[in-house]
PABA-821010 format. One record per atom (N, C-alpha, C): x negated, y negated, z; atom name; residue number from 1. Coordinates in pm, whole numbers, plus 32768, in hexadecimal, padded with zeros to 4 digits. Each point is the difference from the previous one (the first is absolute). Layout:
+------+------+------+-------+-----+
|    u |    v |    w | atomo | num |
+------+------+------+-------+-----+
|    X |    Y |    Z |    CA | NUM |
...
+------+------+------+-------+-----+
This chain:
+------+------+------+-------+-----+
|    u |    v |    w | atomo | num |
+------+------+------+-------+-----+
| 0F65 | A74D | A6E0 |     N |   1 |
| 803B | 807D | 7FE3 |    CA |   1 |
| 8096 | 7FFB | 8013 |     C |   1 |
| 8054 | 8049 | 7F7D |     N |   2 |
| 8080 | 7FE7 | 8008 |    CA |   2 |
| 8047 | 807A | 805D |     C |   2 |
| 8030 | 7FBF | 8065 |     N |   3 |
| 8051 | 8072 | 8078 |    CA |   3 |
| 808E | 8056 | 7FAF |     C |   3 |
| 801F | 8072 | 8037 |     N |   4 |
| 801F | 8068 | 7FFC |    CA |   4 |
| 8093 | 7FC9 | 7FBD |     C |   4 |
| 8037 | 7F8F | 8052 |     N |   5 |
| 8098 | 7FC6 | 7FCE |    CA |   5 |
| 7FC7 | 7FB6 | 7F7F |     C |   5 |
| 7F97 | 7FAC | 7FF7 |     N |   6 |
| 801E | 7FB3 | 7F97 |    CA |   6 |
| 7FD7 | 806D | 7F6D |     C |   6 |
| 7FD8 | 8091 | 8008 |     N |   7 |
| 7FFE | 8091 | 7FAA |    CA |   7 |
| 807A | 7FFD | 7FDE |     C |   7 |
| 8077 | 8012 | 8066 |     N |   8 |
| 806B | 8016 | 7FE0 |    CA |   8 |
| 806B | 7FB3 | 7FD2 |     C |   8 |
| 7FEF | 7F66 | 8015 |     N |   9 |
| 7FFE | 7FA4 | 7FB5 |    CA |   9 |
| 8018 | 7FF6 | 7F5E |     C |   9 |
| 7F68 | 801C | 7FCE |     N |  10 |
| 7FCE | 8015 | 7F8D |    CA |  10 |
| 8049 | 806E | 7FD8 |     C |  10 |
| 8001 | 808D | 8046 |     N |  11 |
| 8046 | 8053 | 7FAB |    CA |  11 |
| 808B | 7FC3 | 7FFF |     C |  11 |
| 8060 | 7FE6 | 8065 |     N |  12 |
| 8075 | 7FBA | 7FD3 |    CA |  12 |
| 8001 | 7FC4 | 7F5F |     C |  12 |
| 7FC2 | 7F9E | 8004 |     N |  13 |
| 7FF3 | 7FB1 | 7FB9 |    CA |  13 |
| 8012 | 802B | 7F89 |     C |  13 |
| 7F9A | 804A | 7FF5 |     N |  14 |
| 7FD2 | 8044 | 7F7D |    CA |  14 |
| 8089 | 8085 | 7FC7 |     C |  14 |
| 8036 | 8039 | 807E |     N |  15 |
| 805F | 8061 | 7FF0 |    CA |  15 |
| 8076 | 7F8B | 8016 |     C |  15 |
| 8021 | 7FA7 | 8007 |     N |  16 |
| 807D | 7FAF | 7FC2 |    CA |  16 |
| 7FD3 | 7FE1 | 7F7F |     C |  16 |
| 7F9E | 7FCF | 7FB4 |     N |  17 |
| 7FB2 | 7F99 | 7F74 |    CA |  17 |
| 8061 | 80AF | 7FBA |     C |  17 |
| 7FC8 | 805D | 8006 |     N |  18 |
| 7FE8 | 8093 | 7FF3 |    CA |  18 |
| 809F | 7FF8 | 7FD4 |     C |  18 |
| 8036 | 8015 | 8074 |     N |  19 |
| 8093 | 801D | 7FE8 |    CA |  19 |
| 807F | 7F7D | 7FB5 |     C |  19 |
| 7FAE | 7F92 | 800E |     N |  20 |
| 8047 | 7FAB | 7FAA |    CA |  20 |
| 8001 | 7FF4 | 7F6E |     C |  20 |
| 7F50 | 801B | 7FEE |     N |  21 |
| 7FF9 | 801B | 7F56 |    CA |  21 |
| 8042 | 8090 | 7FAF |     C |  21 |
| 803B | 8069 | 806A |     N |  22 |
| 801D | 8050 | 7FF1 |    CA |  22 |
| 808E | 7FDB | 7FA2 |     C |  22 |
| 8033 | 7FCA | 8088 |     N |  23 |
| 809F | 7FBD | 7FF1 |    CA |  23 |
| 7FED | 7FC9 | 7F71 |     C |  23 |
| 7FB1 | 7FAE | 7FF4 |     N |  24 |
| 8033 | 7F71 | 7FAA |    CA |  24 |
| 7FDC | 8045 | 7F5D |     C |  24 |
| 7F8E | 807F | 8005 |     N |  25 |
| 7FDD | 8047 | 7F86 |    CA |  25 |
| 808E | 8045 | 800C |     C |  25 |
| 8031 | 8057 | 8048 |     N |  26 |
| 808A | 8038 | 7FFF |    CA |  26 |
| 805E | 7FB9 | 7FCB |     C |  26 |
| 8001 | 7F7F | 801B |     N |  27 |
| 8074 | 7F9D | 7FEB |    CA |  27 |
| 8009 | 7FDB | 7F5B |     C |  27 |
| 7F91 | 7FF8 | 7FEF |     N |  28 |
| 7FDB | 7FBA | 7F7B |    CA |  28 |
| 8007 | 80AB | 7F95 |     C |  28 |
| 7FCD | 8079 | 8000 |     N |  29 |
| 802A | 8083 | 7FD3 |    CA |  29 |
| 80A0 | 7FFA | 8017 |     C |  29 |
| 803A | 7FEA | 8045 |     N |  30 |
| 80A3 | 8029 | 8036 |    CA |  30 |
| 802F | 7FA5 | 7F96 |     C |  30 |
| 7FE3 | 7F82 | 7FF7 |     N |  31 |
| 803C | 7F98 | 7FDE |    CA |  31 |
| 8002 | 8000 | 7F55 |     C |  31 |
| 7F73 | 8011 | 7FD3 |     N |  32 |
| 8002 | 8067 | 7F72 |    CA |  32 |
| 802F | 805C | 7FE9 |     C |  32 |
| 800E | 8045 | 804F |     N |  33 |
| 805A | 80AF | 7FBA |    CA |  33 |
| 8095 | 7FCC | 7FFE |     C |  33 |
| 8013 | 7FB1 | 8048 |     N |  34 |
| 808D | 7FB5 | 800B |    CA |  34 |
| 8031 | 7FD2 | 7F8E |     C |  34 |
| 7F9F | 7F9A | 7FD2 |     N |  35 |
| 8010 | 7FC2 | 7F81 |    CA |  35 |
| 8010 | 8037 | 7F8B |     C |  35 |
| 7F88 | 8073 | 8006 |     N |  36 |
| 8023 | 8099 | 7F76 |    CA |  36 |
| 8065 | 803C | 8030 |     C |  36 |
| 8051 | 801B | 803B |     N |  37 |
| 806B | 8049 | 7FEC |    CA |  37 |
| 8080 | 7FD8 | 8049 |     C |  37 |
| 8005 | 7F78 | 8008 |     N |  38 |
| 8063 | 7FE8 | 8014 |    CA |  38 |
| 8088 | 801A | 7F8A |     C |  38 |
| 8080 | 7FE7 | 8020 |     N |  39 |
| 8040 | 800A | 7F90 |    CA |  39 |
| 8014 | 7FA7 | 7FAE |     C |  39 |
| 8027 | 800B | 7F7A |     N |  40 |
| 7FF3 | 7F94 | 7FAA |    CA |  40 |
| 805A | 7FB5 | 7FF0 |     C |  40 |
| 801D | 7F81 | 7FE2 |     N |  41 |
| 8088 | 7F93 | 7FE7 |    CA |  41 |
| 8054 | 8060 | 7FCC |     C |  41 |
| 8094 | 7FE5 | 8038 |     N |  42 |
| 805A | 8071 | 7FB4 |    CA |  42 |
| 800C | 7FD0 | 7F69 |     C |  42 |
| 7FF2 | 7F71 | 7FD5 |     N |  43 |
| 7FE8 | 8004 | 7F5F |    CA |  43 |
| 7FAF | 8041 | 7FC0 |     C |  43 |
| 7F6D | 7FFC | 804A |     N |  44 |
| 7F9B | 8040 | 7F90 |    CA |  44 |
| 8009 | 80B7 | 801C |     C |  44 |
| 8053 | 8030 | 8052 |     N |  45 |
| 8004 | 8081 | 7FF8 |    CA |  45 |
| 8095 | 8029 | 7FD0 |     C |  45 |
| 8072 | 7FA8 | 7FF6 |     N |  46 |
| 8052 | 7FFB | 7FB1 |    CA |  46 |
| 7FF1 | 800F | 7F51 |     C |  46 |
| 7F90 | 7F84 | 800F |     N |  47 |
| 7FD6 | 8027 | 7F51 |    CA |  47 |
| 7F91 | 8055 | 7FEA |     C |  47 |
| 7FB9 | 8039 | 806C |     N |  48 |
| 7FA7 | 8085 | 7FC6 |    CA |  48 |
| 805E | 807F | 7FED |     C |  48 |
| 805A | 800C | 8063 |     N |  49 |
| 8067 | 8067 | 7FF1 |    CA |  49 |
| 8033 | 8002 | 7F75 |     C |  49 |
| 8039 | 7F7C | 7FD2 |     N |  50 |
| 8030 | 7FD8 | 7F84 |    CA |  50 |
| 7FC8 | 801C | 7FA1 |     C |  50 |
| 7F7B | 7FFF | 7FE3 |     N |  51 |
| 7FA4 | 8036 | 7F97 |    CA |  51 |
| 7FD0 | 8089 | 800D |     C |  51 |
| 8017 | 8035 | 8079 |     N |  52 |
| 7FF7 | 80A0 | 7FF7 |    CA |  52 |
| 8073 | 8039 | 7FF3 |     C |  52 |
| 806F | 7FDF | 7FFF |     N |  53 |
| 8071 | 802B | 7FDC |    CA |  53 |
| 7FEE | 7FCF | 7F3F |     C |  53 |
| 8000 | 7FA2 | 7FE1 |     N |  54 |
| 7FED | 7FF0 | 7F88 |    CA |  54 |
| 7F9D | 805A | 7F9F |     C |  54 |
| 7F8F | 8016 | 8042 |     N |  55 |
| 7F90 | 805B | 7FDA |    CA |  55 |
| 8076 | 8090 | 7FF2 |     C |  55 |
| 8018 | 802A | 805F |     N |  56 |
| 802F | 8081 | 800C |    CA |  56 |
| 8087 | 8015 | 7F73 |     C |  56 |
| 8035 | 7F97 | 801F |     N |  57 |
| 8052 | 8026 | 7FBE |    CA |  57 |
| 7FD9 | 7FF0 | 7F41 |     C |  57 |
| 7FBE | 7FA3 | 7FF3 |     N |  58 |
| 7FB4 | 7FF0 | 7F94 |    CA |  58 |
| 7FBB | 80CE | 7FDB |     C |  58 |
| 7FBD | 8008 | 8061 |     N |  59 |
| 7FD8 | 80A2 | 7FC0 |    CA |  59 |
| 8034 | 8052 | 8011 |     C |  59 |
| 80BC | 7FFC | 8043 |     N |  60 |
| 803B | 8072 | 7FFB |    CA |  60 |
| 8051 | 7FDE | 7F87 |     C |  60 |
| 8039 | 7F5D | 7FCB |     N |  61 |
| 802F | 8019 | 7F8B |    CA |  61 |
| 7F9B | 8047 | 7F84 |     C |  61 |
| 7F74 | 7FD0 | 802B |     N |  62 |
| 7F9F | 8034 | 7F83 |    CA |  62 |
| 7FF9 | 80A5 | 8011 |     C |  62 |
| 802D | 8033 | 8033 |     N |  63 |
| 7FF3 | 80A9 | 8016 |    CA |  63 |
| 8085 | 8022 | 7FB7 |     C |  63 |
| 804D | 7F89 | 8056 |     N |  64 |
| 8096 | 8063 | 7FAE |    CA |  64 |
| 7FFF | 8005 | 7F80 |     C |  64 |
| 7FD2 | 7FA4 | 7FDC |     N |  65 |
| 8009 | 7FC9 | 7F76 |    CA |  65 |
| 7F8F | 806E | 7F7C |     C |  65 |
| 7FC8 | 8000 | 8051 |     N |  66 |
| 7F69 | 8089 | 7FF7 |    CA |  66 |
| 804F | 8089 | 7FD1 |     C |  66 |
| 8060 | 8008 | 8097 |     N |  67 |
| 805D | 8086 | 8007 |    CA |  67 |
| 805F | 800C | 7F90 |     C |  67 |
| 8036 | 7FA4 | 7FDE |     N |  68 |
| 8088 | 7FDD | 7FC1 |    CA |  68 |
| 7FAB | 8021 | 7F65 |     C |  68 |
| 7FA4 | 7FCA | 7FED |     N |  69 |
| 7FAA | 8007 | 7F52 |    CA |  69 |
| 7FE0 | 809D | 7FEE |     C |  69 |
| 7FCA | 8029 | 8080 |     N |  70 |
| 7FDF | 807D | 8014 |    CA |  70 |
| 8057 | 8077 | 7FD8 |     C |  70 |
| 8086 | 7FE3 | 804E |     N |  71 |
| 807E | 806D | 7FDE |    CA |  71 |
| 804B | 7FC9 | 7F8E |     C |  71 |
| 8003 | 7F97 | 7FDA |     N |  72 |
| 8000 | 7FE5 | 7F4A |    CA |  72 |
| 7FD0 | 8076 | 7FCC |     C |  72 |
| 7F63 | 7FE4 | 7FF9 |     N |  73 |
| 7FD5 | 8052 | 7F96 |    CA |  73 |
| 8017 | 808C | 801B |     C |  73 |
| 7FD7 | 800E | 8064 |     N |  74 |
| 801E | 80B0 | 8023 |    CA |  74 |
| 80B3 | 8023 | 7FA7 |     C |  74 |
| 8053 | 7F95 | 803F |     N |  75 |
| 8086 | 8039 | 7FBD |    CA |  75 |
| 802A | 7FBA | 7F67 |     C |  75 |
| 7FBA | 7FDD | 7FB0 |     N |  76 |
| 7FCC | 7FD5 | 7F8A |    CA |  76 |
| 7FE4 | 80C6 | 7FC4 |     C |  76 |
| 7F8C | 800A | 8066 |     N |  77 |
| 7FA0 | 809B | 7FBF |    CA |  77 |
| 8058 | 8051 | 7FF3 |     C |  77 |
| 803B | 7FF7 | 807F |     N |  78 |
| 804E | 807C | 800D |    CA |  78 |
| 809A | 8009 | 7F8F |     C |  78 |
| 8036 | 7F8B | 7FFD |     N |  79 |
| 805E | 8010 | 7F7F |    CA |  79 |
| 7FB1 | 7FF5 | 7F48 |     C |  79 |
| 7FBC | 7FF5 | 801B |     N |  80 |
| 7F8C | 803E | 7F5F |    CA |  80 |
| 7FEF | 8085 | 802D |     C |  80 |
| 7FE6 | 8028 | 8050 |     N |  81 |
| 7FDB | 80A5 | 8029 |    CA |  81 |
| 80AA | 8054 | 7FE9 |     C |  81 |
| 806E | 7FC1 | 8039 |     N |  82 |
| 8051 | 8043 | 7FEA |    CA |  82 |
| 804F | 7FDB | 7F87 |     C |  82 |
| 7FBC | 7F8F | 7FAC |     N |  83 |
| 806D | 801C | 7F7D |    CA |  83 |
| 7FB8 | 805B | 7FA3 |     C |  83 |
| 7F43 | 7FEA | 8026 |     N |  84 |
| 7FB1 | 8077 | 7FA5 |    CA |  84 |
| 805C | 80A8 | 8019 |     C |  84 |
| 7FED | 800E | 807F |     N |  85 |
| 802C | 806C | 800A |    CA |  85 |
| 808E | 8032 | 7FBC |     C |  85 |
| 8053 | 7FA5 | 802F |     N |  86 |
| 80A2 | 8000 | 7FBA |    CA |  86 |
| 7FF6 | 800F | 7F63 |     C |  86 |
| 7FB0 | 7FCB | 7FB6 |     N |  87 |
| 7FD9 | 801C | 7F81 |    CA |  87 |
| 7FE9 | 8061 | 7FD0 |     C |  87 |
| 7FA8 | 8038 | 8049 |     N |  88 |
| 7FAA | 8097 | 7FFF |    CA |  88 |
| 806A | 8068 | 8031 |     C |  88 |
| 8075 | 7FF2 | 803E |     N |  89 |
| 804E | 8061 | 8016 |    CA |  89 |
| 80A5 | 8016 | 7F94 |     C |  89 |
| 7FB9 | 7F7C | 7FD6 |     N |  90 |
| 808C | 7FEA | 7F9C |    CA |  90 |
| 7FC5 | 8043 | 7F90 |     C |  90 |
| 7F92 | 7FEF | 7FC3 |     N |  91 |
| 7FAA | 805E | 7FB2 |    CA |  91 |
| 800D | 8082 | 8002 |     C |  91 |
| 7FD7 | 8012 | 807D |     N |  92 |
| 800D | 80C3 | 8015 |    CA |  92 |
| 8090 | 7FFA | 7FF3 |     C |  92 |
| 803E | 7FE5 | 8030 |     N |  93 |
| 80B9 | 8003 | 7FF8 |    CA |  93 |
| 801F | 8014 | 7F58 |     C |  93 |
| 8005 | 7FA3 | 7F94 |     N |  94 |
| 7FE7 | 8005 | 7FA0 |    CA |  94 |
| 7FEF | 807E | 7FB4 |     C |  94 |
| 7F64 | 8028 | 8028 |     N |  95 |
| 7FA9 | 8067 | 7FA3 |    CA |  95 |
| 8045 | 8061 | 8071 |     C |  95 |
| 8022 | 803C | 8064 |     N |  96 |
| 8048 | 805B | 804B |    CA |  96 |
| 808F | 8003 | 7F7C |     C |  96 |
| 8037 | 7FA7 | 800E |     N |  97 |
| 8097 | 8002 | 7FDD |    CA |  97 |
| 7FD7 | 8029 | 7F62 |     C |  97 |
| 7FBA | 7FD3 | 7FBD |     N |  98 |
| 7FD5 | 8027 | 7F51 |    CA |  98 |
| 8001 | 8081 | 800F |     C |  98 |
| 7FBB | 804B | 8046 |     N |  99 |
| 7FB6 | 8077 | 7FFB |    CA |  99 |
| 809B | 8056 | 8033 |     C |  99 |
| 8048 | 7FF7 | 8079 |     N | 100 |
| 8060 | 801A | 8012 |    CA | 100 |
| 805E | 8026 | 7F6E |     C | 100 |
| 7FF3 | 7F87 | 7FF3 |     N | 101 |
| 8079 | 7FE8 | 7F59 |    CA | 101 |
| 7FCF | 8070 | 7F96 |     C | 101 |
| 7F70 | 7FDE | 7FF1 |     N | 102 |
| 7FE2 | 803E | 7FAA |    CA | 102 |
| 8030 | 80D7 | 8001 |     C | 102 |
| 7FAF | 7FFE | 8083 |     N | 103 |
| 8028 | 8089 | 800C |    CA | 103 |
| 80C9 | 8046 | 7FE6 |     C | 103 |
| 802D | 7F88 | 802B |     N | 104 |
| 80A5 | 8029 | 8016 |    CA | 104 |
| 8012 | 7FE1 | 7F64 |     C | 104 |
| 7FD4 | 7FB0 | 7FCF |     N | 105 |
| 8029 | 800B | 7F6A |    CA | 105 |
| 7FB5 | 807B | 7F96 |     C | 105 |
| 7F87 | 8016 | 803A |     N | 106 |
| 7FCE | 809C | 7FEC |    CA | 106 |
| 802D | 805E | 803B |     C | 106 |
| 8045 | 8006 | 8024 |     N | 107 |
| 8089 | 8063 | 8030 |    CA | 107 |
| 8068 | 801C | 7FDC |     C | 107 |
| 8030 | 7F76 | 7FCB |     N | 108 |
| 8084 | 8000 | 7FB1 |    CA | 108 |
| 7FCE | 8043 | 7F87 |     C | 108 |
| 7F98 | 7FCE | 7F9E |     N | 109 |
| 7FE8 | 8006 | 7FA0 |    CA | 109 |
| 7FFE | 80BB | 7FE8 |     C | 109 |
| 7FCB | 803F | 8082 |     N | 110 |
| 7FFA | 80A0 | 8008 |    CA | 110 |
| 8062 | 8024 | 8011 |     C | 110 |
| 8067 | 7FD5 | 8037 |     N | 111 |
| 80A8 | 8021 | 8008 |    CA | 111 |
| 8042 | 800F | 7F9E |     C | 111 |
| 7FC4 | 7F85 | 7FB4 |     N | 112 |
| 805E | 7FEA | 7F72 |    CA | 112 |
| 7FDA | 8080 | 7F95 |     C | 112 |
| 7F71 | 8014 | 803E |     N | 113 |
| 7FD8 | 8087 | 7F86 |    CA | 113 |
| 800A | 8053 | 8009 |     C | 113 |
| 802C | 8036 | 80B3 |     N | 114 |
| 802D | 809C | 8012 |    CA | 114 |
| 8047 | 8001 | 7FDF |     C | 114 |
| 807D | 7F75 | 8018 |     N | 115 |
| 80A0 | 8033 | 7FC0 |    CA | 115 |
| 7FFF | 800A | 7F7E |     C | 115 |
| 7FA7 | 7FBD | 7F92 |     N | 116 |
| 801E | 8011 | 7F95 |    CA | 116 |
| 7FBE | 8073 | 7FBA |     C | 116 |
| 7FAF | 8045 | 8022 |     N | 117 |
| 7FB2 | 8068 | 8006 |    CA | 117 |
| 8044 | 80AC | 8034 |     C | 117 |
| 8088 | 7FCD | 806E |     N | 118 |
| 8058 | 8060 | 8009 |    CA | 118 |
| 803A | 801D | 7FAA |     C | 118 |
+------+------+------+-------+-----+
């Protein structure tokens, strides 16, 4: 029969085995998370920077360029809209000014006949 010390013994034992595999699973988790996130060679995050700066700027020229076609056409529309219109007012201007004429020369024409009619 195993006496009371050589119990405590065994638990030693077993509570060091216990606390070493603890460690060495810790060590080996620590030592991986280490490895994922450590930081990267300053080249290869030099040239990822480099290609996200390239990316970026690649789709802000493609927007401007988007923008720039965009307010083209809008100011394309808008000077067809204002020479239609300018047309259309030179028209009424026109048939305004005829009609004008007309009446002042139908006026004269009644002038000329009261006086000659006096």
């Amino acid at each position: 029969m195993k006496t009371n010390h050589e119990f405590e013994n065994v638990e030693h034992v077993s509570h060091t085995k216990s606390v070493l595999a603890g460690l060495l699973v810790g060590g080996l988790v620590g030592a991986g998370t280490m490895l994922l996130m450590a930081p990267q060679a300053g080249e290869r995050t030099r040239a990822e920077l480099q290609e996200g700066v390239s990316h970026l700027r690649d789709r802000t020229t493609e927007t401007v360029k988007d923008r720039v076609t965009q307010v083209k056409s809008r100011a394309y529309q808008l000077k067809a809209d204002v020479q239609t219109m300018a047309e259309e007012l030179q028209y009424q201007g026109k048939d305004v000014l005829a009609r004008q004429l007309d009446r002042v020369s139908q006026a004269a024409e009644a002038g000329k006949k009261a006086i000659q009619g006096s």
